[in-house]
C-alpha positions as CSV (number, residue, x, y, z in Angstrom):
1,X,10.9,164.9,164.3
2,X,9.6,168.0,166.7
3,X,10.8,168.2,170.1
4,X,8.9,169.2,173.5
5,X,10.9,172.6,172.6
6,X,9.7,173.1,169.0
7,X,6.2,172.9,170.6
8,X,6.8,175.4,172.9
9,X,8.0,177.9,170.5
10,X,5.5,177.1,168.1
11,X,2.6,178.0,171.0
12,X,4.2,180.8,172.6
13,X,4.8,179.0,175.8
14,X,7.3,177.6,177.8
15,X,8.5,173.9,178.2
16,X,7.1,173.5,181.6
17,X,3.6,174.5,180.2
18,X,3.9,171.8,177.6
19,X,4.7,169.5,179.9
20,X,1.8,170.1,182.2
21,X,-0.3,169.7,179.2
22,X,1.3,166.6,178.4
23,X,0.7,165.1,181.7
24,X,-3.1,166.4,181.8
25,X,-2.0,169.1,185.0
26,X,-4.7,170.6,186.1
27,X,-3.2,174.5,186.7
28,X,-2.9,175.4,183.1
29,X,-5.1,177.6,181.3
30,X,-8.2,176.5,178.8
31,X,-6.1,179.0,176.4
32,X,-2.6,177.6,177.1
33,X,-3.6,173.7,177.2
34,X,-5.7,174.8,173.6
35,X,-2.6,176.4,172.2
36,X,0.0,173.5,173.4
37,X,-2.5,171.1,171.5
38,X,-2.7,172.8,168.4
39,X,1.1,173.1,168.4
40,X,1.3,169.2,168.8
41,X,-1.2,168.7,165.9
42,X,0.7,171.1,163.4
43,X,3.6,169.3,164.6
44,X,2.9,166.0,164.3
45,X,5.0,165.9,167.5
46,X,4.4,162.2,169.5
47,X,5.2,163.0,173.1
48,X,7.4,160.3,174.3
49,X,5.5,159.0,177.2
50,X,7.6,156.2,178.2
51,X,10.1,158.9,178.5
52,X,8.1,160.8,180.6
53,X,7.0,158.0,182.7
54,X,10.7,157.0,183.4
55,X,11.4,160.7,184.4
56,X,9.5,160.6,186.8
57,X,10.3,157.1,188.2
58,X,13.5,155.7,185.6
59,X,15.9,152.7,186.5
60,X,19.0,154.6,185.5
61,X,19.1,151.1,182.9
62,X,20.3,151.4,179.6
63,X,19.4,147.9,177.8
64,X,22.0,146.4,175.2
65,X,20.5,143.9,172.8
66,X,23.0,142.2,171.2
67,X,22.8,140.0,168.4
68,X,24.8,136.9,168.6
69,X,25.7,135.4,172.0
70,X,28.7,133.0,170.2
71,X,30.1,135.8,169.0
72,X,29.5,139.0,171.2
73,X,32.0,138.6,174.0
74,X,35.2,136.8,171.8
75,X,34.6,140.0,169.1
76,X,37.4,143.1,170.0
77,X,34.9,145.0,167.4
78,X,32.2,144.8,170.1
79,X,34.1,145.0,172.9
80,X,35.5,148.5,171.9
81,X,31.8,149.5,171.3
82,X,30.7,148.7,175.3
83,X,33.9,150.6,176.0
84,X,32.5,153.7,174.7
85,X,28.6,152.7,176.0
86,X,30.0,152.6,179.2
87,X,31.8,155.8,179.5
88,X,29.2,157.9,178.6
89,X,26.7,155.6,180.7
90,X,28.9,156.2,183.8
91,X,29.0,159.8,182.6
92,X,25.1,160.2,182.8
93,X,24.8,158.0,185.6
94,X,23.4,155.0,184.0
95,X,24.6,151.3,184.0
96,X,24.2,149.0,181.0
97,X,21.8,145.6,181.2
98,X,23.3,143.3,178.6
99,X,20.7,141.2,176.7
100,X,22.5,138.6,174.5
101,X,20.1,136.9,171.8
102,X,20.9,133.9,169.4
103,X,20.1,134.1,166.2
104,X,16.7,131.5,166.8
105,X,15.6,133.4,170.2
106,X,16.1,136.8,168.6
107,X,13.5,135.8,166.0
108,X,11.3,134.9,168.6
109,X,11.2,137.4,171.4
110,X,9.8,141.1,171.4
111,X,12.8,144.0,172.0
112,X,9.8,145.8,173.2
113,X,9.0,142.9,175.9
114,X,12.5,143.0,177.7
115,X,11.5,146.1,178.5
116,X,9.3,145.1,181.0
117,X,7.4,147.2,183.2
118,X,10.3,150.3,183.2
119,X,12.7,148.1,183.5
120,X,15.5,149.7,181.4
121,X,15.1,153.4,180.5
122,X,16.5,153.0,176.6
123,X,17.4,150.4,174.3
124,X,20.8,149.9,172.1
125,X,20.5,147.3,169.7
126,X,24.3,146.3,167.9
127,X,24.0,144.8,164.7
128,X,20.0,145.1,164.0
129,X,18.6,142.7,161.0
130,X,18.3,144.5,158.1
131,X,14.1,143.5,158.4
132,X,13.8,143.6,162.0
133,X,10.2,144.1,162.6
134,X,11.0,144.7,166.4
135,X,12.5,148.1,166.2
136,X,9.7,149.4,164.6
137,X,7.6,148.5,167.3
138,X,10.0,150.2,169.7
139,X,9.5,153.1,167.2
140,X,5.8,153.0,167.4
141,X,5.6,152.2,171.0
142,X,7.9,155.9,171.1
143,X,11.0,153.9,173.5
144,X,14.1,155.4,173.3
145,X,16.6,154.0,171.4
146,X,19.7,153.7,169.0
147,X,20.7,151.4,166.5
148,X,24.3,150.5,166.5
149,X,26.6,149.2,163.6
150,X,23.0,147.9,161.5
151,X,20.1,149.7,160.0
152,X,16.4,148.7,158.5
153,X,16.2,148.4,155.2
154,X,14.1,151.1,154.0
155,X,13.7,152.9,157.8
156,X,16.0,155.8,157.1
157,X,14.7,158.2,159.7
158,X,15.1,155.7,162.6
159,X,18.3,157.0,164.9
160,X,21.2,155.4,164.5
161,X,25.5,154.8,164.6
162,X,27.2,152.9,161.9
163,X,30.3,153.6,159.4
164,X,30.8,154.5,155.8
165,X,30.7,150.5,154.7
166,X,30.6,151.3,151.2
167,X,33.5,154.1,151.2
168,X,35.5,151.0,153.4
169,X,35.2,148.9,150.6
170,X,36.5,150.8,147.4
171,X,39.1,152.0,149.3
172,X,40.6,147.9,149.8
173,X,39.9,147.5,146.2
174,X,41.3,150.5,144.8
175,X,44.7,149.2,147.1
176,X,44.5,145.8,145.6
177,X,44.1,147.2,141.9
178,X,47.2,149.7,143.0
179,X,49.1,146.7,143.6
180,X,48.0,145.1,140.3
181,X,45.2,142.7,141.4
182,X,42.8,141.8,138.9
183,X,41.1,138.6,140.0
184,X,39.8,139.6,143.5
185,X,37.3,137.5,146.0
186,X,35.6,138.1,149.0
187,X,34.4,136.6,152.2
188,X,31.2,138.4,153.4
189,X,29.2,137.9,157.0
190,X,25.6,136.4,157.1
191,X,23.2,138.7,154.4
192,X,21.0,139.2,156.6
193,X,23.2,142.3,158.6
194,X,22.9,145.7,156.7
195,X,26.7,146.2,157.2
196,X,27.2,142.6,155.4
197,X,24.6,143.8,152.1
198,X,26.3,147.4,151.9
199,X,29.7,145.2,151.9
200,X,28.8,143.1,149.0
201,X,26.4,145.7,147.1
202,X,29.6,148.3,147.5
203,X,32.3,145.2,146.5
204,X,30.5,144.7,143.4
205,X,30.0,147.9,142.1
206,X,33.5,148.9,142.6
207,X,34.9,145.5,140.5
208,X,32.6,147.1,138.3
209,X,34.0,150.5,138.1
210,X,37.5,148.9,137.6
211,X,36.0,146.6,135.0
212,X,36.8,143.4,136.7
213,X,35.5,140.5,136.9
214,X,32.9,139.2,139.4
215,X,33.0,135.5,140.3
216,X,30.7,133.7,142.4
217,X,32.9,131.0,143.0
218,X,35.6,133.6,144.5
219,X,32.7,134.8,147.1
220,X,31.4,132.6,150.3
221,X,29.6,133.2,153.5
222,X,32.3,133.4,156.8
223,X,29.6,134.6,159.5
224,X,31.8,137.2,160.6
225,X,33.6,134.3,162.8
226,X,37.1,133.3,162.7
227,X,36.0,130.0,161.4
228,X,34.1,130.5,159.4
229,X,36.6,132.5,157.5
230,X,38.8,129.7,157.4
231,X,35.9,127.5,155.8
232,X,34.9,130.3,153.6
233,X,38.1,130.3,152.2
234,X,38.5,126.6,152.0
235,X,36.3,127.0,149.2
236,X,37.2,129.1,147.7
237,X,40.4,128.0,147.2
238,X,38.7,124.4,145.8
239,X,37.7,125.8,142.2
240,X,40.4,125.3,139.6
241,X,41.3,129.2,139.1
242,X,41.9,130.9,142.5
243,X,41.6,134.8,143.1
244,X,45.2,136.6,143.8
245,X,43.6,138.7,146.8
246,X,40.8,138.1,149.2
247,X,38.5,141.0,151.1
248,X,37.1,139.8,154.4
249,X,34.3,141.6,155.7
250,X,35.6,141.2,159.2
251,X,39.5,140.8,160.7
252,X,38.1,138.1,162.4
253,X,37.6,136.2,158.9
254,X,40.4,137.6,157.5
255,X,42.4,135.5,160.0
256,X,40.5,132.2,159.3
257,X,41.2,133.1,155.8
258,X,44.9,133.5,156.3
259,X,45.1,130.1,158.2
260,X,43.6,128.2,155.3
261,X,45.9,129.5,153.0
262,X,48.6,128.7,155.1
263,X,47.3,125.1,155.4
264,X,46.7,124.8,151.4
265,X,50.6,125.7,150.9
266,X,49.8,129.6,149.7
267,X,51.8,132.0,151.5
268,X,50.4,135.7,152.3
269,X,50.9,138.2,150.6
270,X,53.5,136.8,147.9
271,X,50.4,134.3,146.8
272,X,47.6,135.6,148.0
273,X,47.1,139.3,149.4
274,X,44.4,139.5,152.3
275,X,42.5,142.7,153.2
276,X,40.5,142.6,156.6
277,X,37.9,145.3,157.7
278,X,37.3,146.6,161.7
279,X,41.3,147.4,162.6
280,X,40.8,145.3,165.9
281,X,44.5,145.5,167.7
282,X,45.3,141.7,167.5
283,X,45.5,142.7,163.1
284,X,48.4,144.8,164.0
285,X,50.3,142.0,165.6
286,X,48.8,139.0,163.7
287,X,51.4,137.0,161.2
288,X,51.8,139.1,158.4
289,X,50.4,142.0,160.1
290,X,46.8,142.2,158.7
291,X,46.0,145.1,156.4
292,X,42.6,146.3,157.5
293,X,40.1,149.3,156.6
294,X,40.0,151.2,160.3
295,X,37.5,152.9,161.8
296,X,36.8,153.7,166.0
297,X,34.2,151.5,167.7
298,X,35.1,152.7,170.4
299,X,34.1,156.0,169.1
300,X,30.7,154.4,167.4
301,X,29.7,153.1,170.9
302,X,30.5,156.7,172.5
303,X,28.0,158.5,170.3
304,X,25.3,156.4,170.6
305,X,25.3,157.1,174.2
306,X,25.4,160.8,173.4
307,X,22.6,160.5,170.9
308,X,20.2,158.1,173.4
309,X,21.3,160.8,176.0
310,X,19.5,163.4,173.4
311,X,16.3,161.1,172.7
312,X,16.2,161.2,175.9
313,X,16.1,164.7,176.5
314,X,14.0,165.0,174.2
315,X,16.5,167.7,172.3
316,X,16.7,168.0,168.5
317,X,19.2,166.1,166.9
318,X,20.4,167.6,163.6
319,X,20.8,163.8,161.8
320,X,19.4,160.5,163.1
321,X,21.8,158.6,161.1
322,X,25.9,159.1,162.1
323,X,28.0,157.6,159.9
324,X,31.8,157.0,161.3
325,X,34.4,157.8,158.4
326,X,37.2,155.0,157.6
327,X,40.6,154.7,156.8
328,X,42.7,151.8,155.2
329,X,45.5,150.8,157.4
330,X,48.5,149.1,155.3
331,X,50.5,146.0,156.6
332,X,51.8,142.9,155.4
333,X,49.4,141.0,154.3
334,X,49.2,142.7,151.0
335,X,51.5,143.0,148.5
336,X,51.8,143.0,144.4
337,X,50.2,140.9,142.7
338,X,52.9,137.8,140.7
């Protein structure tokens, strides 16, 4: 995407020319102001007028949709992500306006409405629906904003912070087939987050690699919620041939998961190996210690500050997606497989 810079190069002028033009100045030149125009069709540039209009009168907001009120404020995941919002927030002088949507008003209401009338200067939105049809109206509508830890389905070129889901996933299963696991489950969040489909698409194509089997009965829905990990594994554990290790798309569900176990008489690891995913600090302490694929939220939230800071700015950014690297943290909650 061109910048306000790219357009001044391009006519042989300087920003502040461009801008004038932008903002229909009078004391610019029929030449200049033809120029700058040309420049900004060859382009294709959109001038960000929202932008613009919040230079020149901005609330010093940043607005933070986030996706599940239930979940947002017990989640260490999300809490390390604010962490790194807000430093670079106070760092630029801005303050954060939280906006927490259930799952029914979320369907319902506009991203592009809680703007209101410059309300908020930028918009992050954590955990975007994978066919979110309001971030492509914040897109057209040319707000600022970053997409945090979920992307659009086919919208590749729309800025955004996330991790190497895929990358996360075969390095759990290659550690489970390491330790001689063959018959391997998982617990997965609600299909309709990106991070959720990239789990399950990457989870069976790496069984696949290792030639083993998949089994619908070994996979169920935990919400990403402690719970619902627990109930998620309750059934799994019902069919009459159980999987020797479980992958949880979440810590959060690989807790759950561990409780159930516990409950149904199967002890962790020496029955059952259990492989979380997000590194949140309670895994390190947890009974076993959970063995988890790590990666910095704190460190996801901290560059999507630093790339909104850009949009705004209007400076070119070399790639609209980031994608955080991960590692697999080993514990006690895996072990060989009997």
């Amino acid at each position: 995407m061109a910048t306000i810079k790219d357009v001044a190069k391009h006519a042989g002028v300087t920003i502040g020319t461009v801008s004038r033009v932008l903002n229909n100045k009078k004391w610019v030149s029929e030449d200049c102001r033809r120029k700058v125009l040309l420049a900004i069709k060859d382009l294709h540039y959109k001038p960000q007028a929202h932008a613009r209009r919040l230079r020149q009168k901005h609330s010093s907001i940043w607005g933070v949709i986030a996706p599940h009120h239930t979940t947002i404020f017990r989640s260490p995941f999300f809490t390390k992500i604010m962490e790194g919002l807000e430093e670079v927030a106070a760092e630029k002088h801005y303050r954060l306006l939280f906006h927490p949507l259930n799952e029914t008003a979320r369907a319902q209401v506009s991203y592009r409405a809680l703007l209101g009338d410059g309300s908020v200067d930028g918009m992050f939105v954590l955990n975007a629906w994978s066919t979110d049809a309001s971030i492509r109206e914040l897109s057209d509508a040319n707000v600022p904003f970053v997409l945090i830890n979920g992307k659009i389905t086919g919208q590749e070129d729309l800025p955004y912070v996330g991790l190497d889901n895929k990358g996360g996933v075969k390095m759990a299963i290659k550690h489970l087939v390491g330790l001689g696991h063959e018959r391997i489950g998982m617990i997965n969040g609600r299909m309709t987050a990106t991070n959720a489909l990239e789990r399950f698409q990457a989870f069976q194509e790496t069984l696949a690699e290792y030639r083993l089997d998949f089994q619908n009965e070994w996979v169920a829905d935990g919400d990403f919620e402690e719970e619902g990990g627990y109930r998620a594994a309750q059934k799994i554990l019902s069919g009459v041939r159980r999987p020797s290790a479980i992958l949880c798309a979440n810590d959060l569900m690989a807790i759950g998961a561990i409780r159930a176990l516990k409950m149904k008489g199967s002890n962790v690891p020496e029955h059952v190996s259990v492989v979380g995913f997000d590194d949140m600090e309670e895994a390190a302490y947890h009974q076993p210690a959970l063995t988890t694929v790590s990666f910095s939220a704190y460190q996801m939230g901290r560059l999507a500050a630093q790339k909104m800071s850009q949009i705004m700015a209007e400076e070119s950014i070399e790639q609209k997606a980031t994608t955080l690297q991960s590692e697999l943290i080993v514990r006690e909650s895996t072990g060989r497989a009997i």
